[in-house]
N, CA, C and O of each residue as an XYZ file, in Angstrom:
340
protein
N    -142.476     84.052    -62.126
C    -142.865     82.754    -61.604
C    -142.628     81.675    -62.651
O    -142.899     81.883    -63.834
N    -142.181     80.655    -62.269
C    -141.983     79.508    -63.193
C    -143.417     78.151    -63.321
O    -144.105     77.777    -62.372
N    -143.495     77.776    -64.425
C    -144.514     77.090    -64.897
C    -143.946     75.681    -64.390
O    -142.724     75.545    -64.444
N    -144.687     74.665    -63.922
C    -144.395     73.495    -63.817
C    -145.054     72.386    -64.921
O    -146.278     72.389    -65.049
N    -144.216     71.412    -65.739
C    -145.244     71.136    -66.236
C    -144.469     69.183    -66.029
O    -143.467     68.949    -65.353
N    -145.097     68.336    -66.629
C    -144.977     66.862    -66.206
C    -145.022     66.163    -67.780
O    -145.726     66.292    -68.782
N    -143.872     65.372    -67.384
C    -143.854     64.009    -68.836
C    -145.136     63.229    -68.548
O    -145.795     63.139    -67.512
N    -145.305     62.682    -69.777
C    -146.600     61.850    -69.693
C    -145.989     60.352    -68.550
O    -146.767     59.699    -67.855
N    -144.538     60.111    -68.621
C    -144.299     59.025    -67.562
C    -144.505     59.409    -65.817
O    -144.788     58.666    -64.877
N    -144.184     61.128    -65.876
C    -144.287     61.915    -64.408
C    -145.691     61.508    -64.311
O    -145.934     60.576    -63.545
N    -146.562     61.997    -64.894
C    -147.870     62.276    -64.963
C    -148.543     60.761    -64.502
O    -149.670     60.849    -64.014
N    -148.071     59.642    -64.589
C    -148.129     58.491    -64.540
C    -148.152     58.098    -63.136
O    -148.970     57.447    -62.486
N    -147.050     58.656    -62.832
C    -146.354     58.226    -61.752
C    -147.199     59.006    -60.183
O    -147.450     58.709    -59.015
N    -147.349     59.973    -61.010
C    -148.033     61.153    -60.147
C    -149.574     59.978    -59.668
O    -149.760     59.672    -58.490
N    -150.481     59.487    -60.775
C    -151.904     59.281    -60.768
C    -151.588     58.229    -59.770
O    -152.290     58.178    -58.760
N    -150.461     57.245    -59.955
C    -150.545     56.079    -59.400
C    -150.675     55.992    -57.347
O    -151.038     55.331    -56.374
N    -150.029     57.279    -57.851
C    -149.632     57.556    -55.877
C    -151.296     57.689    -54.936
O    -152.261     57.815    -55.690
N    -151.551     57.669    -53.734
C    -152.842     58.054    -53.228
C    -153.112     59.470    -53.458
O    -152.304     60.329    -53.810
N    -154.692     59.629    -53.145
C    -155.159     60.676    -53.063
C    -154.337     61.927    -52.012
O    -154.181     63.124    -52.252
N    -153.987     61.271    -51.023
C    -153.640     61.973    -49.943
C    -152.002     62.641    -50.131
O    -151.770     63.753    -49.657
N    -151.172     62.047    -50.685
C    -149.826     62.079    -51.231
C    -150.130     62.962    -52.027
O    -149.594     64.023    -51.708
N    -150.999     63.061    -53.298
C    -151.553     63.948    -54.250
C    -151.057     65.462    -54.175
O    -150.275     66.323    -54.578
N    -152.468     65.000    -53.074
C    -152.702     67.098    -52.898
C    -151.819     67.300    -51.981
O    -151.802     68.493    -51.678
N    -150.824     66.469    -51.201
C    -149.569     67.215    -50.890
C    -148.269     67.773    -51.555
O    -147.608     68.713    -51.113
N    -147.971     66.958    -52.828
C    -147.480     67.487    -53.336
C    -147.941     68.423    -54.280
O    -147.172     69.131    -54.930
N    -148.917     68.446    -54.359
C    -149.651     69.608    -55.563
C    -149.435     70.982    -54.925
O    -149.060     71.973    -55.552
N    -149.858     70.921    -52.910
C    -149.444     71.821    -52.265
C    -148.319     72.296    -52.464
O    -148.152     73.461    -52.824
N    -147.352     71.440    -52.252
C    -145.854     71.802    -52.329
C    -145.399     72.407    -53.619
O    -144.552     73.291    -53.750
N    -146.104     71.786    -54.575
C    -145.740     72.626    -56.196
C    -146.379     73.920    -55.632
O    -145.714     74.306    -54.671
N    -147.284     74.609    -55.856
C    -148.092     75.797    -55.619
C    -147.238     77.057    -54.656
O    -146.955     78.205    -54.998
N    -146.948     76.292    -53.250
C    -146.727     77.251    -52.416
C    -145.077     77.350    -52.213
O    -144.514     78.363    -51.796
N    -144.428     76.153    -52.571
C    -142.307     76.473    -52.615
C    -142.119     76.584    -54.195
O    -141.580     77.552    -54.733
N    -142.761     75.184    -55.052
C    -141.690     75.384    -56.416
C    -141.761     76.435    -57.327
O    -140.729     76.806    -57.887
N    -142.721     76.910    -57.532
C    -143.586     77.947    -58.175
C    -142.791     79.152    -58.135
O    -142.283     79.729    -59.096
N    -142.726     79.555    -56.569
C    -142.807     80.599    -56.331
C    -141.734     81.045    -56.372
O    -141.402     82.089    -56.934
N    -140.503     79.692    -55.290
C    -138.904     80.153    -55.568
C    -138.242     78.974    -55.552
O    -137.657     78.581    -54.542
N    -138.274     78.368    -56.569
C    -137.701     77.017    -56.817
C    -135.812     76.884    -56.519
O    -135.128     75.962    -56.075
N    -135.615     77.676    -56.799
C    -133.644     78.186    -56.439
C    -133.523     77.573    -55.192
O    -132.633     76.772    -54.906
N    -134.907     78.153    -54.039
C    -134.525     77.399    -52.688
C    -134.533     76.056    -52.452
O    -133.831     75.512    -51.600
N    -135.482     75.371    -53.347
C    -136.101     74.280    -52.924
C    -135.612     73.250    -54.089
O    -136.449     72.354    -54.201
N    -134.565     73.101    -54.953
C    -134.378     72.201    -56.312
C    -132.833     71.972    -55.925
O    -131.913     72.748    -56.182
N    -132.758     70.901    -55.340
C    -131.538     70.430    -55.191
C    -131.184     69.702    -56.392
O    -131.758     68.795    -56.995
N    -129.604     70.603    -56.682
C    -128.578     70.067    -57.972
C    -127.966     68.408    -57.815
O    -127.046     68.246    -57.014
N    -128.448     67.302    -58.523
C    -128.171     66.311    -58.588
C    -126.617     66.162    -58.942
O    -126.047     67.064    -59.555
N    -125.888     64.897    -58.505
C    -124.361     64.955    -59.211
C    -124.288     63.458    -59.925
O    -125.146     62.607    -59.693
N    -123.293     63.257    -60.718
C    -122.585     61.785    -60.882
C    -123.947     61.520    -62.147
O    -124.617     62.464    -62.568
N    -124.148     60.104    -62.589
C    -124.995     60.170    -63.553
C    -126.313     60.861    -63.459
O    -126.874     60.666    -64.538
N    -127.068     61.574    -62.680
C    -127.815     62.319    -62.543
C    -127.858     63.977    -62.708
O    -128.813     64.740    -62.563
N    -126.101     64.328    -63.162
C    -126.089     65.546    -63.231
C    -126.801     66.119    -64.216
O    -126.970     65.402    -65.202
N    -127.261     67.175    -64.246
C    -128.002     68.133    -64.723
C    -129.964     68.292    -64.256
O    -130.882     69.067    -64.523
N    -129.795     67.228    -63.567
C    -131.361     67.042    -63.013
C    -131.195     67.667    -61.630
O    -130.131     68.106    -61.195
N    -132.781     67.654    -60.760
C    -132.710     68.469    -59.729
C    -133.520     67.322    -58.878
O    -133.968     66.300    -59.400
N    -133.624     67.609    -57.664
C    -134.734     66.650    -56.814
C    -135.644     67.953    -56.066
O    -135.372     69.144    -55.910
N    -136.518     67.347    -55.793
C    -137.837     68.478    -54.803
C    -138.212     67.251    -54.272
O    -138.507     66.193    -54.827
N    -138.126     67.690    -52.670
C    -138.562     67.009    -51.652
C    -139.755     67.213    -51.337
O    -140.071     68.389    -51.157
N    -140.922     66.028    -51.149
C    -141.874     65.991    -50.582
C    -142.143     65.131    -49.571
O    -142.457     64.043    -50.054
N    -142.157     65.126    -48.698
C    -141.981     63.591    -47.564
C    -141.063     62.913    -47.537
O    -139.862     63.137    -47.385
N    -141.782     61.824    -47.727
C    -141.141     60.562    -48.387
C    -140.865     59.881    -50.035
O    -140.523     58.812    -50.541
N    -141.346     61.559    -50.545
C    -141.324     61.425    -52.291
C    -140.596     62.387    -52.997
O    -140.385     63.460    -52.432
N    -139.991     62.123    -54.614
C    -139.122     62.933    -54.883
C    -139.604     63.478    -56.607
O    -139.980     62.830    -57.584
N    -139.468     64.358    -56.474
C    -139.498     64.915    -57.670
C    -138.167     65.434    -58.317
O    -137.410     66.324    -57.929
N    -138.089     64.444    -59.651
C    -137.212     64.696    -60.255
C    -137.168     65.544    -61.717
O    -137.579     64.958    -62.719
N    -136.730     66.752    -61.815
C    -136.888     68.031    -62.534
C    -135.639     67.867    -63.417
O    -134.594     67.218    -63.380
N    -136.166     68.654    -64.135
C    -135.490     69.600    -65.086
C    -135.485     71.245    -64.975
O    -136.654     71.616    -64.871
N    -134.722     72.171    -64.964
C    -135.200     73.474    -64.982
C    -134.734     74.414    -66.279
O    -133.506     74.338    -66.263
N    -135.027     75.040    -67.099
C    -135.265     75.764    -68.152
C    -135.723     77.004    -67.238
O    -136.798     77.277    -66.705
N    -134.124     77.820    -67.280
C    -134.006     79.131    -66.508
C    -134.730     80.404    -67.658
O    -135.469     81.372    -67.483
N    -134.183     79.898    -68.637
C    -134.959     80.915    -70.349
C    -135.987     80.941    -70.563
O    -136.375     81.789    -71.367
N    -137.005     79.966    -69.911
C    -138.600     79.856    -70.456
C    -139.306     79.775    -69.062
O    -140.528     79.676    -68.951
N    -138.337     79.831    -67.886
C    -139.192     80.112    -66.580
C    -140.063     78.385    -66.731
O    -141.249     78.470    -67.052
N    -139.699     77.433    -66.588
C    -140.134     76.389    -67.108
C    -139.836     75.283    -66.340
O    -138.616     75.182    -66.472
N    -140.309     74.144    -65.418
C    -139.455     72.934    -64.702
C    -140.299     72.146    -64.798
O    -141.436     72.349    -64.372
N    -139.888     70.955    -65.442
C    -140.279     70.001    -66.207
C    -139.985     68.986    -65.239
O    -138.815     68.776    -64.919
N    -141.241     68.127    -64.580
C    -141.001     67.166    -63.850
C    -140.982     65.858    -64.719
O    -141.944     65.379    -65.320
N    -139.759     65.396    -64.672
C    -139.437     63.988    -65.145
C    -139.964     62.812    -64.423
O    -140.601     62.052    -65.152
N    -139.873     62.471    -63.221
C    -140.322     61.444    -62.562
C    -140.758     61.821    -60.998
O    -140.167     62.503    -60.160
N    -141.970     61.139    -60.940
C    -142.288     61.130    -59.197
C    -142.439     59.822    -58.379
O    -143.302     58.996    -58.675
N    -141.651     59.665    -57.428
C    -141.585     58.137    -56.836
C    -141.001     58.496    -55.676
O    -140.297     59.463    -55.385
N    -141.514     57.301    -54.872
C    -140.958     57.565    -53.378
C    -139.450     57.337    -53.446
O    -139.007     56.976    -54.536
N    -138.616     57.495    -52.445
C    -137.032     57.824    -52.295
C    -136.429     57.114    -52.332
O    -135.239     57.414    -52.421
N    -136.884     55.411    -52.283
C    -136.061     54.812    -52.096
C    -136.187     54.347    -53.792
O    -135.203     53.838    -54.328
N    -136.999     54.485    -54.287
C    -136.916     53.987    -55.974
C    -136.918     55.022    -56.707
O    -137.303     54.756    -57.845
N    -136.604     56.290    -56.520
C    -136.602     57.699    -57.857
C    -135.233     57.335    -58.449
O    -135.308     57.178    -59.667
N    -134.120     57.173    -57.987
C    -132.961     57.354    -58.148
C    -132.124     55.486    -59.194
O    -130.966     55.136    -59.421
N    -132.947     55.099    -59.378
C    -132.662     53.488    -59.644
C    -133.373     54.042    -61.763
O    -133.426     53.181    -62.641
């Protein structure tokens, strides 16, 4: 199983969102990324290559994955129309 863990700017980004947005994506970490992230971590291209996105709604999580330390490092969380800017 892979560890998820958050930049202090993710972590930011994360508090700012509602309560309700929250524990949905906290769900979504727990029960898809966790468990089998391969399915669920779409490979970014063009200046974004080497990053991943995880879909939550209308919000995106933007990763890193560290296949050697079982490890995915969320870089930024923001809704879809501003993750990518």
């Amino acid at each position: 199983m892979y560890k998820v863990e958050f930049t202090n700017k993710a972590s930011k980004d994360f508090f700012k969102l509602s309560r309700n947005v929250q524990i949905r994506i906290t769900k979504a970490i727990d029960t898809k990324l966790v468990v089998n992230p391969k399915s669920c971590l779409i490979p970014l291209v063009g200046d974004k290559a080497g990053f991943y996105k995880f879909r939550v709604g209308d919000y995106r999580l933007l990763c890193v994955k560290n296949d050697n330390k079982f490890i995915i490092l969320v870089v930024a969380v923001k809704h879809r129309k501003n993750v990518y800017k």
